[in-house]
N, C-alpha and C positions, 0 to 999 in steps of 0.2 A: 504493500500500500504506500502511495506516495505520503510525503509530507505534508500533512493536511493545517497545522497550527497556524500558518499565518491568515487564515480563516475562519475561525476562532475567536469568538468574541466572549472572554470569562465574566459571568454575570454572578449579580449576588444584589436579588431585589426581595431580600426577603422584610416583612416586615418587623422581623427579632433582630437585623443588622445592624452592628455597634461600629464605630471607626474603627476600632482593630482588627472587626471584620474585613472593612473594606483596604485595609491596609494591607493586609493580608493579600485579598484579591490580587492588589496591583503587584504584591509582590511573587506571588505563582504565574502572573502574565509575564511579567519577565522572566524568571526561569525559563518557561515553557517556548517564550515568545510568539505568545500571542498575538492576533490582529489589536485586539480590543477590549477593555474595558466596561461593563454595562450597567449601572447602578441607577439607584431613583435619585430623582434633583438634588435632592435633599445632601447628596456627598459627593456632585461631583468637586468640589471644591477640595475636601481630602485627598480622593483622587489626583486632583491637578498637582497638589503639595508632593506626593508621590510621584507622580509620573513627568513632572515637568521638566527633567533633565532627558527624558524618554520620548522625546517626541513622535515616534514611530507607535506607539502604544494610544489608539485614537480611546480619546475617554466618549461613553455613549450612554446619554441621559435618557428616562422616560419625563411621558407627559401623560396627563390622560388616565396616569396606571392603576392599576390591573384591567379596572372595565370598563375607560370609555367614554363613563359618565357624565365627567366632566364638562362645565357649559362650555365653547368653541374658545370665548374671550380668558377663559382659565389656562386652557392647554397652549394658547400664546405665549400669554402671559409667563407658565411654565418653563416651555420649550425657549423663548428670547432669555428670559434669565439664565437657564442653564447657557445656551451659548456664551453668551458675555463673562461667563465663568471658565469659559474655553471646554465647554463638550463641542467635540468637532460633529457629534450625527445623534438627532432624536428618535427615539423608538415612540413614537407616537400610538395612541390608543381612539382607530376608528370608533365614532358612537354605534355600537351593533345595533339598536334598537330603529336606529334609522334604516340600516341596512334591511332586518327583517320586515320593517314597513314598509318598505319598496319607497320610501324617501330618498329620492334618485338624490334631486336637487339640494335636497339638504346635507346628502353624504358630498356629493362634490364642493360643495361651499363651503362647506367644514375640511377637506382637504387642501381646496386650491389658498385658502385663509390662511392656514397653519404653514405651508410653504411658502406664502408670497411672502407672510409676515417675519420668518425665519432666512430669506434669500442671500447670500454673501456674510451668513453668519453661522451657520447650520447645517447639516444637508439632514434628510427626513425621512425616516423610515417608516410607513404604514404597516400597523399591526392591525390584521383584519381575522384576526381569531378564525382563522378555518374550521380548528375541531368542535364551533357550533353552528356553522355554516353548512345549507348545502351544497352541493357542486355549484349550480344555475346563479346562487348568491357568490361563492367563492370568484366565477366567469364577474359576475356584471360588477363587483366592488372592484376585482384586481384592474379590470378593464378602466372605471374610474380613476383609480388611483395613478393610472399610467397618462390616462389623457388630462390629468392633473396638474402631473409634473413631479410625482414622486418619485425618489433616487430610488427606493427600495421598497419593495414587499415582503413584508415579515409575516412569519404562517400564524406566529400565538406567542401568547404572555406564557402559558405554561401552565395559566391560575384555571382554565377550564377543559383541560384536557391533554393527551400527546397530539405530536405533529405525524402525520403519515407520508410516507411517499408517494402515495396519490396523490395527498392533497396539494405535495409541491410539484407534480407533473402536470396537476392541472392550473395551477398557476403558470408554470412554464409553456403549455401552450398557449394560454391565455395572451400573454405577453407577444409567443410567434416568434417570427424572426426580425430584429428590431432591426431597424435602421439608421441607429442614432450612435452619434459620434460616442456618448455613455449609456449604454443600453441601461433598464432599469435590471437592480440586483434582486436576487431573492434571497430572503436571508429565513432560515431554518429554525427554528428553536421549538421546545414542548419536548421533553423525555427523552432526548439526545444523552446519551451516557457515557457510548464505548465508541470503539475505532471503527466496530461494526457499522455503528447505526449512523457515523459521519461518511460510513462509506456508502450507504446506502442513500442519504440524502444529497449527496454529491452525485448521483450518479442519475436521479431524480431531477435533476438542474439546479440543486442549491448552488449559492454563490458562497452566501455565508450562512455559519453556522453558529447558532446561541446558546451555551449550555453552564448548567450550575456546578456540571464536577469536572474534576481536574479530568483530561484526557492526554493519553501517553501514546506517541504514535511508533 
């Protein structure tokens, strides 16, 4: 199996997470050398104390997180301050309640918002929770979120399910064959564990991969 770590984004959003957790974190990403870093707003700031001789090591904030919720002018508000803090990429939290309402126009407003309002400070990852999705919502949200202008489609938080490799094949073909100078990423996370199961979402079309435990390649 190739070397898969620089793909690899080590996460740790739990809500028991102390600073010496997340210090922690950043210090297994270096060992390991990892892509990335992925924590709630709330540390990237430890983070950056950590990692800021590391430049290579992208810190990656949520917004929104675990479900969504959040009103549109929150997860702004969220995602600009983490940038300004130096998180180089948001894991943002689609409102799913829109999604299953077939609230076309409100799920696009709500993504084109959070990118325009983040543009030259940020880049934007959509987390569109597949594992409570159907296929037919997985197709018309991912399709959204492309004609948006989002860098990345992320499968799930983790908080409602695992990720499958369906569910990232059909994001991948969703997506097709891009024609853009930075095609959009997919980035993989929900009950990723071993070498296995990065091999398996790698081979699915993941781009990137998000997982809570160390992985040894």
């Amino acid at each position: 199996m190739e070397d898969f770590n620089k793909i690899i984004e080590f996460t740790n959003v739990k809500p028991q997470a102390t600073v010496g957790d997340i210090r922690s974190l950043c210090a297994q990403a270096l060992i390991h050398k990892y892509r990335a870093v992925c924590v709630n707003s709330a540390f990237v700031e430890p983070c950056y104390k950590e990692l800021r001789q590391h430049p290579e090591v992208v810190i990656v904030s949520t917004a929104g997180f675990p479900f969504g919720a959040a009103s549109v002018r929150a997860k702004i508000y969220e995602a600009i301050v983490a940038g300004e803090q130096n998180a180089g990429e948001i894991d943002y939290v689609l409102n799913i309640g829109y999604v299953k309402e077939r609230k076309d126009k409100e799920t696009r407003s709500e993504i084109r918002q959070i990118v325009r309002n983040t543009a030259g400070l940020c880049k934007v990852k959509i987390i569109i929770e597949a594992p409570v999705l159907t296929e037919e919502e997985i197709v018309r949200v991912t399709t959204m979120a492309a004609e948006e202008g989002a860098y990345c489609i992320k499968t799930a938080t983790g908080f409602s399910g695992p990720t499958t490799p369906e569910m990232v094949r059909t994001i991948k073909r969703t997506l097709g064959n891009q024609k853009k100078d930075e095609p959009i990423l997919i980035k993989a996370a929900g009950g990723i564990k071993t070498p296995s199961d990065v091999n398996e979402m790698v081979k699915a079309g993941a781009d990137l991969i998000g997982t809570s435990t160390i992985i040894e390649f």
